[in-house]
C-alpha positions in Angstrom: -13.0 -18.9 -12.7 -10.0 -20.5 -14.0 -10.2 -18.7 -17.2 -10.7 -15.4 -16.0 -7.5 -16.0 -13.0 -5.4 -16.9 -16.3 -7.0 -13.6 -18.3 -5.8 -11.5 -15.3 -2.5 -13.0 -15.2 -1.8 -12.5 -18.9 -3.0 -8.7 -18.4 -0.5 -8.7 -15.5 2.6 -9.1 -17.3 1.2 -6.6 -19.9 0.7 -4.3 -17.4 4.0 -4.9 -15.8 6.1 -4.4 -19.3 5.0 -1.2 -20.0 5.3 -0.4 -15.8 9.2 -1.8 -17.1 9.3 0.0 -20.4 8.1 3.6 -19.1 10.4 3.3 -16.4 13.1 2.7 -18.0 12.2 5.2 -20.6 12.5 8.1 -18.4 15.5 7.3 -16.3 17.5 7.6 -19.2 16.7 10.9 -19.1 16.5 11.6 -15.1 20.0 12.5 -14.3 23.3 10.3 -15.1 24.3 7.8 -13.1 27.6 8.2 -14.4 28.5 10.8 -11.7 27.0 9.1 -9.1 29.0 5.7 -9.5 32.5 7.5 -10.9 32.3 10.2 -8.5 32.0 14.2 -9.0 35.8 14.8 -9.4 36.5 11.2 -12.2 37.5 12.5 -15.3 36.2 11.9 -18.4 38.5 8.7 -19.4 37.0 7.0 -15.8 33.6 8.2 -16.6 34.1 6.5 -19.8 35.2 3.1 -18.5 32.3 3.0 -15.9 29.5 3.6 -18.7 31.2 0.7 -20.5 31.4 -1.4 -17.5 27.6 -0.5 -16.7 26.5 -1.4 -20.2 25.2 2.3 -20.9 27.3 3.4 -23.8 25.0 0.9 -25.7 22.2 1.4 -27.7 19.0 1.6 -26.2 17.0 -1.4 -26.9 19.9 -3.5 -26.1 20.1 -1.8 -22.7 16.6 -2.7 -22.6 16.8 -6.1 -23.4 19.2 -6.7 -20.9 17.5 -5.0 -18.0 14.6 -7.3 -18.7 16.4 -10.6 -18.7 18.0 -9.5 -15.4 14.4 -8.7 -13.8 13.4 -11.9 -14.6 16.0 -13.4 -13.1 15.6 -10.7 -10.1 18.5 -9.0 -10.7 17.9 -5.2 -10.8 21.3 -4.5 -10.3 23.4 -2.5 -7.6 22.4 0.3 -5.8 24.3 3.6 -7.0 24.7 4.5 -3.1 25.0 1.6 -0.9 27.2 -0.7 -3.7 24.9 -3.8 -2.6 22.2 -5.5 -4.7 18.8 -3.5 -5.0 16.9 -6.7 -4.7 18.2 -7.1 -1.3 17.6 -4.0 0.0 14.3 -3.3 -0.8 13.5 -6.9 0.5 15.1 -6.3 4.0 12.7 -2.9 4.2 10.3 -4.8 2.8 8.8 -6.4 6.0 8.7 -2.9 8.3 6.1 -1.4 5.6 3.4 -3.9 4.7 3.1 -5.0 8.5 2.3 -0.7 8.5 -0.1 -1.2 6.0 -1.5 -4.5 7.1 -1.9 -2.4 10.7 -3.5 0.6 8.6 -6.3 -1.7 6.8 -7.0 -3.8 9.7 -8.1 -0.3 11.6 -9.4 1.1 8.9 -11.5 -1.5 8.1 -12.6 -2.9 11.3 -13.6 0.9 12.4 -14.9 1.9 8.8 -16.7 -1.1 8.0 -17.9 -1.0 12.1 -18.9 2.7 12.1 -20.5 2.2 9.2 -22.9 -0.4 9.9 -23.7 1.4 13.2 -24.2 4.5 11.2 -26.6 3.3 8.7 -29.1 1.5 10.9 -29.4 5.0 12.8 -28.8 8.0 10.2 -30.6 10.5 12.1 -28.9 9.9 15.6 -26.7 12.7 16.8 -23.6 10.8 17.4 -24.0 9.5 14.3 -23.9 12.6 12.4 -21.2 13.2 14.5 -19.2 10.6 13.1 -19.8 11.2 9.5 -18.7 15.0 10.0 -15.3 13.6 11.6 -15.1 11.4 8.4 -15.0 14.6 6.6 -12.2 15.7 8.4 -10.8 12.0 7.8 -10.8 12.5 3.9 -10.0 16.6 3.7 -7.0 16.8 6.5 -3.5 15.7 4.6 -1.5 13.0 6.1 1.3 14.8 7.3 -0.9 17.0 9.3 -2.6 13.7 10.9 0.9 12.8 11.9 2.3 16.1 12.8 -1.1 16.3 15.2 -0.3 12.7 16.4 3.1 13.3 17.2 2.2 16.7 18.9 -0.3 15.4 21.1 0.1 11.5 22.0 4.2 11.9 22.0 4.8 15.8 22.8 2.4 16.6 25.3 0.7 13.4 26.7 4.2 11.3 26.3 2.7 8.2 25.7 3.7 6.9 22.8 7.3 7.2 20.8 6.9 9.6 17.6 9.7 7.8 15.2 11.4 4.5 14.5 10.1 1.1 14.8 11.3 -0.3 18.3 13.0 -3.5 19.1 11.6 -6.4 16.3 12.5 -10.0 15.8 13.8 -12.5 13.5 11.1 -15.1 12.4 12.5 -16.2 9.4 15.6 -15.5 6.9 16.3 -12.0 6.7 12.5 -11.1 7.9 11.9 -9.3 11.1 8.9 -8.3 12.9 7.9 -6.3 15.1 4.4 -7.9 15.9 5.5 -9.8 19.4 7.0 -6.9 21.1 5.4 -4.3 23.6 7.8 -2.1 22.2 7.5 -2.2 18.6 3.6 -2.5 18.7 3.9 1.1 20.8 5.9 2.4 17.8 3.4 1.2 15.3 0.6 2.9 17.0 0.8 6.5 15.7 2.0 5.6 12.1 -0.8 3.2 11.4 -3.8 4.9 12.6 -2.2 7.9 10.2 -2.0 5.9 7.2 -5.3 4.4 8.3 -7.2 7.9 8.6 -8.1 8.1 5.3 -8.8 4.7 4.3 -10.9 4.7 7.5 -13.1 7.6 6.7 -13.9 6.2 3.0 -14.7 2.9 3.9 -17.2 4.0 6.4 -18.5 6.3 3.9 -18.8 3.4 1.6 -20.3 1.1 3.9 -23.2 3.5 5.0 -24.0 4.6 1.8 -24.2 1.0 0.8 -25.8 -0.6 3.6 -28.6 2.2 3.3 -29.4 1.3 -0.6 -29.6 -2.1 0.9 -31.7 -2.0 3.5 -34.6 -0.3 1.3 -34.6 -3.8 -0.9 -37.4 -6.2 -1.0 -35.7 -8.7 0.3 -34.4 -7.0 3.4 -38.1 -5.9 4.5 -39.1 -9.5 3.7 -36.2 -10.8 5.8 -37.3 -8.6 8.7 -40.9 -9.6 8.1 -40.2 -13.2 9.0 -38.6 -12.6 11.8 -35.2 -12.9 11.1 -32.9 -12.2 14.3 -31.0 -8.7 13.5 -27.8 -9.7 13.5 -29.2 -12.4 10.7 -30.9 -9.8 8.7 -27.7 -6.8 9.0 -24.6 -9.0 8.8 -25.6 -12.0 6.7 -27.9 -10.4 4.2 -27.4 -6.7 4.1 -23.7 -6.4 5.0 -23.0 -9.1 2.8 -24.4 -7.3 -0.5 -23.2 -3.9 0.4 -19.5 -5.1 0.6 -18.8 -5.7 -3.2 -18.1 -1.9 -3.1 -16.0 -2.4 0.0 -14.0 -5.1 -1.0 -12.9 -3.3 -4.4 -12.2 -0.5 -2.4 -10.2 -2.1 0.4 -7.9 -3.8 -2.2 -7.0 -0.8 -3.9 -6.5 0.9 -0.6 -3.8 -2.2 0.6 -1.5 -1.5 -2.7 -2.0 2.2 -1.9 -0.6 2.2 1.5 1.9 -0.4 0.4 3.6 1.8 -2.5 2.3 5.5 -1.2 3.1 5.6 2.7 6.2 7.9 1.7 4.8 10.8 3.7 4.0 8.7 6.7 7.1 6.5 6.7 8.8 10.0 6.8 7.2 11.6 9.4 7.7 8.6 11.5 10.9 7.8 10.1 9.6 4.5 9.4 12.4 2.2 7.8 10.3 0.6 5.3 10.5 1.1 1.2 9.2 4.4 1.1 11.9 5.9 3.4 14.4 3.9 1.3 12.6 5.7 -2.0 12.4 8.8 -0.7 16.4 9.0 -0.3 16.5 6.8 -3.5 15.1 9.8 -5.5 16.9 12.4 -3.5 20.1 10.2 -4.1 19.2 9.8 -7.6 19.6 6.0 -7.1 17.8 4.5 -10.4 17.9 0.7 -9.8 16.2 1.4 -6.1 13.6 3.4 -7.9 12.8 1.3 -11.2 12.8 -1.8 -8.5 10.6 -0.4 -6.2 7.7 0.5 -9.0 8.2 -3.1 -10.5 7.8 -4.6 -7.0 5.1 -2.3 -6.0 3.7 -2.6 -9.4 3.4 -6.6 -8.9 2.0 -6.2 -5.0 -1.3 -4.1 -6.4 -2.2 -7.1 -9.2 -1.6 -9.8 -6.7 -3.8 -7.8 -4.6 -6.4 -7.0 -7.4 -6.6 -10.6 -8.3 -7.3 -11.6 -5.1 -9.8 -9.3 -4.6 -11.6 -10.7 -8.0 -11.1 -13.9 -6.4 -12.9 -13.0 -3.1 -15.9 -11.5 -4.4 -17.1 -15.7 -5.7 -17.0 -15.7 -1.6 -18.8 -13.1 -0.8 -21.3 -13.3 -3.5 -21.6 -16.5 -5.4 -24.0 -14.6 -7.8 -20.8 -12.9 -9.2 -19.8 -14.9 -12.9 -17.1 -13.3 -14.9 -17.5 -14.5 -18.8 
């Protein structure tokens, strides 16, 4: 197990220097952020003595070289807009949008993973095939829609629930607040997560049933329930157990989805979590903002994915990895 954490981690910072290396690659060709920090109306004598100060009248290796010794230090310089230290502010955003996505995946997989179970013991009931036809409609609708629906009838018509920001939070510690112990941030969280949730949600109890029906044709299973096994014995220890691998892989590359990819919903919501702060990063043509949110995105996912390879020994002590 040890030997295969450490091959991960080495494939990790691969993985991350060519993340750093294309990234950088294309932003010296996505606009100049000589305008943006000299202003439209410098001439070309301050423009001049800002892409000195800045480093980028130098050759491009170099430039490299030094953006990469600043990262590891976790300096990816100052945001073209605000004038403060990226670092910083995709840090202070940071908090808002993986408590969204840690709301998302715990709905989507208590419900998917739920539904799922329920569905597969009973395939041919009605309300079951109900549910898997509304997991169609999970999977095909776009987010946005979700949302727009959401707003439309839980904050437009119904009033119960507030369609945008995140409502009062708290400090718990440093520069992280939460919104987690308050009535009236958990009432703004509602409508966001279940829409970021939707999809994940309708996969994972896709994935459950159709595992959890291979399963329960197995030997093992009939023998289980030939003994005499109690049910929940027989579904949740050995059945649910084995149809989870699936699941679990699943489920991890859902959390870094929401994570880096909740733009849409973060903007319909006008969430302030990073992909708010990206989306105006782009439209501001902010580079450092950008670049530092794909390497910190970038590093979520493989922590994620290597604790994913690390929870399948758990949930299957079969598992070896040579």
């Amino acid at each position: 197990m040890t030997k295969c954490i450490i091959t991960r981690l080495t494939q990790g910072i691969m993985v991350l220097l060519v993340v750093s290396f294309v990234c950088f690659t294309i932003f010296q060709y996505f606009g100049d952020p000589v305008l943006a920090l000299a202003g439209r109306y410098a001439t070309q004598a301050q423009q001049e003595e800002v892409r000195s100060k800045m480093g980028l009248d130098k050759p491009f290796y170099i430039q490299y070289s030094i953006f990469l010794k600043n990262a590891l230090h976790g300096n990816f310089g100052l945001s073209y807009v605000a004038k403060i230290p990226v670092l910083g502010l995709i840090l202070e955003r940071l908090p808002a949008s993986i408590e969204l996505a840690i709301s998302a995946m715990l709905i989507s997989l208590i419900l998917g993973i739920g539904l799922g179970v329920i569905v597969s013991l009973n395939p041919r009931y009605f309300i079951n095939r109900f549910v898997m036809a509304g997991s169609l409609f999970g999977i095909s609708i776009p987010t946005f829609l979700i949302g727009i629906l959401f707003i439309m009838i839980f904050s437009v018509k119904l009033g119960f629930l507030p369609c945008f920001g995140r409502g009062e939070v708290i400090k718990i510690a440093g520069n992280w607040r939460t919104g987690f112990f308050t009535i009236d941030s958990l009432k703004h969280l509602i409508l966001p997560a279940f829409t970021l949730g939707i999809y994940q949600l309708a996969v994972l109890l896709r994935l459950t049933r159709g595992g959890m029906l291979e399963v329960l044709r197995e030997d093992y299973i009939r023998t289980a329930w030939a003994k005499g096994l109690p049910p929940r014995i027989v579904i949740f220890k050995h059945a649910l157990r084995n149809a989870l691998i699936p699941g679990v892989t699943m489920a991890g590359l859902q959390f870094g989805e929401v994570i880096a990819c909740s733009i849409v919903t973060e903007s319909i919501f006008q969430w302030p979590g990073t992909g708010y702060l990206l989306l105006t990063a782009v439209y501001e043509t902010d580079h450092p903002v950008i670049v530092a949110y794909i390497m910190l995105t970038s590093i979520i996912i493989l922590c994620i994915n290597l604790f994913v390879d690390i929870l399948y020994r758990f949930i299957n002590p079969k598992i070896r990895y040579e």
